[in-house]
N, CA, C and O atoms as a DFTB+ gen file, in Angstrom:
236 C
 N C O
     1  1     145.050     139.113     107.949
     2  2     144.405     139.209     106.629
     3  2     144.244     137.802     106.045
     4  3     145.151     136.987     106.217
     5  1     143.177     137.484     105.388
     6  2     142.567     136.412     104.983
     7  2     143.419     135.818     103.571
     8  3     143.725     136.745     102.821
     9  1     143.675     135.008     103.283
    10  2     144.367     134.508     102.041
    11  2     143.197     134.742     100.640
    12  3     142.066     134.330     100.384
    13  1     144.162     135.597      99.988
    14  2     142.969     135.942      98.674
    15  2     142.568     134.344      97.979
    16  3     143.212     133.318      97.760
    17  1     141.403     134.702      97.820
    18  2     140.342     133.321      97.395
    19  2     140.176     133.588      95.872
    20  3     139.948     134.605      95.217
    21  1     140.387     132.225      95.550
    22  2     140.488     132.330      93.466
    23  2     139.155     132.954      93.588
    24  3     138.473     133.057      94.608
    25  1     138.858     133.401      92.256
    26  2     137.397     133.745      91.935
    27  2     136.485     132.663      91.527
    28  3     136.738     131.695      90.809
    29  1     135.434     132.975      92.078
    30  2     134.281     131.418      91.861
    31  2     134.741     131.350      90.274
    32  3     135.223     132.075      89.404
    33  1     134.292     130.055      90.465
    34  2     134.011     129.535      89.080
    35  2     132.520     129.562      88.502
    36  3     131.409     129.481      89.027
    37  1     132.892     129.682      87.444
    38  2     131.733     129.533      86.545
    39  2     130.555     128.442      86.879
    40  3     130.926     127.294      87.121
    41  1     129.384     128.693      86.902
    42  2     128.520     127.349      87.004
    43  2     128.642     126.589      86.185
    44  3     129.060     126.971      85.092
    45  1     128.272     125.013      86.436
    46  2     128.835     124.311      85.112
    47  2     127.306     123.639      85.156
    48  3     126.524     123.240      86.019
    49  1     127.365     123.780      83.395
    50  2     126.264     123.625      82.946
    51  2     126.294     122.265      82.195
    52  3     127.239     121.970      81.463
    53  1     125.133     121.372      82.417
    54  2     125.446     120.212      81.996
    55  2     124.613     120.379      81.115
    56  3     123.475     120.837      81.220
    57  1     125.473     119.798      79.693
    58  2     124.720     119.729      78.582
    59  2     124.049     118.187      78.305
    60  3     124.786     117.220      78.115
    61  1     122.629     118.075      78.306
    62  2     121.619     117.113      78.101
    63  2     122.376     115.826      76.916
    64  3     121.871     115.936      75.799
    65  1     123.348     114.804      76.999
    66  2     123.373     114.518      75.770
    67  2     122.826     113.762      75.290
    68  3     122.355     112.854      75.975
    69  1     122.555     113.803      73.291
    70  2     121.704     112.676      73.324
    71  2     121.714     111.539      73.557
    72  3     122.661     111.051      74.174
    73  1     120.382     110.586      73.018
    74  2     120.251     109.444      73.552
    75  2     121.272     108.607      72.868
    76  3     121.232     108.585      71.638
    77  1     122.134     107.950      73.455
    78  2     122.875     107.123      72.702
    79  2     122.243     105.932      72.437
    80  3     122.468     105.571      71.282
    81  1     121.566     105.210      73.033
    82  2     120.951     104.230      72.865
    83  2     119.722     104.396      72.222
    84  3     119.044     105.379      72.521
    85  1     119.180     103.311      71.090
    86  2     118.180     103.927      70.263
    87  2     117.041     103.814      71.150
    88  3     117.009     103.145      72.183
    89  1     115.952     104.638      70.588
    90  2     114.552     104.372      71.976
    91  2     114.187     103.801      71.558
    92  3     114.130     103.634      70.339
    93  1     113.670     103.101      72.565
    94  2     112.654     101.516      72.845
    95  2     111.186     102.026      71.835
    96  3     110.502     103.045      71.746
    97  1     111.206     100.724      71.217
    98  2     110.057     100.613      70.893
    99  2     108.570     100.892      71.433
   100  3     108.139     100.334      72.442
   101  1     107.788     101.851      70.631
   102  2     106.795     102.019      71.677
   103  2     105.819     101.647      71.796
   104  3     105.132     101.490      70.787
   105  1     105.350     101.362      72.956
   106  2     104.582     100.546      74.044
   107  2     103.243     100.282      72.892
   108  3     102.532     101.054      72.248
   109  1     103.304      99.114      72.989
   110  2     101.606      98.957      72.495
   111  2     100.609      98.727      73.369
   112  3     100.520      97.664      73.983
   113  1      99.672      99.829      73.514
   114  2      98.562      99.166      74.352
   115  2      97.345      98.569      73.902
   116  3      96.336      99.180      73.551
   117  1      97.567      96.904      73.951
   118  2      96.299      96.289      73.337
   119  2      95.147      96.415      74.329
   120  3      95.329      96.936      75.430
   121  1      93.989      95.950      73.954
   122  2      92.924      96.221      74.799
   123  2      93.063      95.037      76.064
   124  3      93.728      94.016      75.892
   125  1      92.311      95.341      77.395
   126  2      92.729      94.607      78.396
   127  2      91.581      93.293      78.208
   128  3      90.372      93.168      78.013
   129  1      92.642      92.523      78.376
   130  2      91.469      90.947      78.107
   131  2      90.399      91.269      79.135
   132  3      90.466      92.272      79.845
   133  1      89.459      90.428      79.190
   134  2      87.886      90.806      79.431
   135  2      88.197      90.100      80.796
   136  3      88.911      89.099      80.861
   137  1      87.680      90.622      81.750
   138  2      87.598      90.297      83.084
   139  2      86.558      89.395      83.515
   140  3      85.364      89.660      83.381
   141  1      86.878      88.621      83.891
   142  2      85.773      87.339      84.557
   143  2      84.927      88.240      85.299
   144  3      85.465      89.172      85.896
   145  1      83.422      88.061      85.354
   146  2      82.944      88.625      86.010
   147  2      83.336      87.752      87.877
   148  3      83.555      86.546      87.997
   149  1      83.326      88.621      88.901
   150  2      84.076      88.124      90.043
   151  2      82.126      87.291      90.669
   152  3      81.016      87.823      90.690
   153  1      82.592      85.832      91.070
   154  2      81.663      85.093      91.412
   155  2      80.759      85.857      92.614
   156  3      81.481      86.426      93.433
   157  1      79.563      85.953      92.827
   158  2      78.551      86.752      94.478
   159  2      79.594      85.802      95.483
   160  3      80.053      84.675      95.294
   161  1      79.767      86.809      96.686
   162  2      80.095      85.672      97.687
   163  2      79.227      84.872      98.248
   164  3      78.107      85.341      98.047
   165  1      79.166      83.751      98.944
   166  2      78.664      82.892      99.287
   167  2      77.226      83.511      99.943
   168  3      77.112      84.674     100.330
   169  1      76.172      82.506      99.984
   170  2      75.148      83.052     100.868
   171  2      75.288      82.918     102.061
   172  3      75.142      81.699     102.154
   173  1      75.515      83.373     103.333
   174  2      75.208      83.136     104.497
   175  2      74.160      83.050     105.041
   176  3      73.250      83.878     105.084
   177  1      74.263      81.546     105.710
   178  2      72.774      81.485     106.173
   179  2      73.430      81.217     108.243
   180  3      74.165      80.589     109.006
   181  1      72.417      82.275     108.104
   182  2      72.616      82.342     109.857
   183  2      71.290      81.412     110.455
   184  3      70.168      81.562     109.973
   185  1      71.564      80.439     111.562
   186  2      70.725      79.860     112.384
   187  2      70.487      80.234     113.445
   188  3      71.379      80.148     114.288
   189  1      68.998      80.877     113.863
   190  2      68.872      81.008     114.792
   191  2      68.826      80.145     116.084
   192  3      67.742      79.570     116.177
   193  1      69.316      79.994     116.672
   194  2      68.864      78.653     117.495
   195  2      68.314      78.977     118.653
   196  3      69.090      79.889     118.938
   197  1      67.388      78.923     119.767
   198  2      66.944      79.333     120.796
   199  2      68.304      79.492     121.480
   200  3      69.370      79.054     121.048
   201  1      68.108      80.191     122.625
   202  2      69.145      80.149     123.761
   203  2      69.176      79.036     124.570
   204  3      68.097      78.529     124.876
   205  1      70.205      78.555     124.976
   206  2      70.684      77.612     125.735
   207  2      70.452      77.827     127.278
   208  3      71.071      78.569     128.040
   209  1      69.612      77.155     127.485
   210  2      69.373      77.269     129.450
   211  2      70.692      77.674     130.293
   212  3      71.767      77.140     130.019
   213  1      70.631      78.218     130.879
   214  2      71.843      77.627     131.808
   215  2      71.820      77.139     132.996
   216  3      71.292      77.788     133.899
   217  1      72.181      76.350     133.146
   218  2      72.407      75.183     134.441
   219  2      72.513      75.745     135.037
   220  3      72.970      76.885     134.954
   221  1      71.765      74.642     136.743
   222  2      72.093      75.791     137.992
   223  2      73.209      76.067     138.220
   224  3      74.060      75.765     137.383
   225  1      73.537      76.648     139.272
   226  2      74.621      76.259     140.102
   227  2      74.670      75.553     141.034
   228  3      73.927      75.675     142.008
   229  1      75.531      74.704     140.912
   230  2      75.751      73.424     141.973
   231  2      76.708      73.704     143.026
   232  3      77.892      73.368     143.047
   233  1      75.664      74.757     144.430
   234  2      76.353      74.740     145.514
   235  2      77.276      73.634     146.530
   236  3      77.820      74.046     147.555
């Protein structure tokens, strides 16, 4: 026979307490400074250049 087992306990309920610390001041949201407009990237200029011969081969 099994050793009689206390009876559960009660759930324990945690009570929320208040804030002890005073709350923070709240947040001001000023408007967001004005964004640089972001510079075009560069132009790329591609050169076509003819193709390059290629040399014989020198048996």
């Amino acid at each position: 026979k099994r050793p009689e087992q206390p009876p559960p306990q009660p759930p324990v309920i945690i009570h929320q307490r208040e804030q002890i610390c005073p709350t923070p001041e709240p947040l001001i949201f000023r408007e967001r400074p004005p964004v640089r407009p972001v510079p075009p990237p560069p132009q790329k200029t591609e050169i076509c250049l003819p193709p390059v011969p290629v040399p014989p081969r020198s048996l």
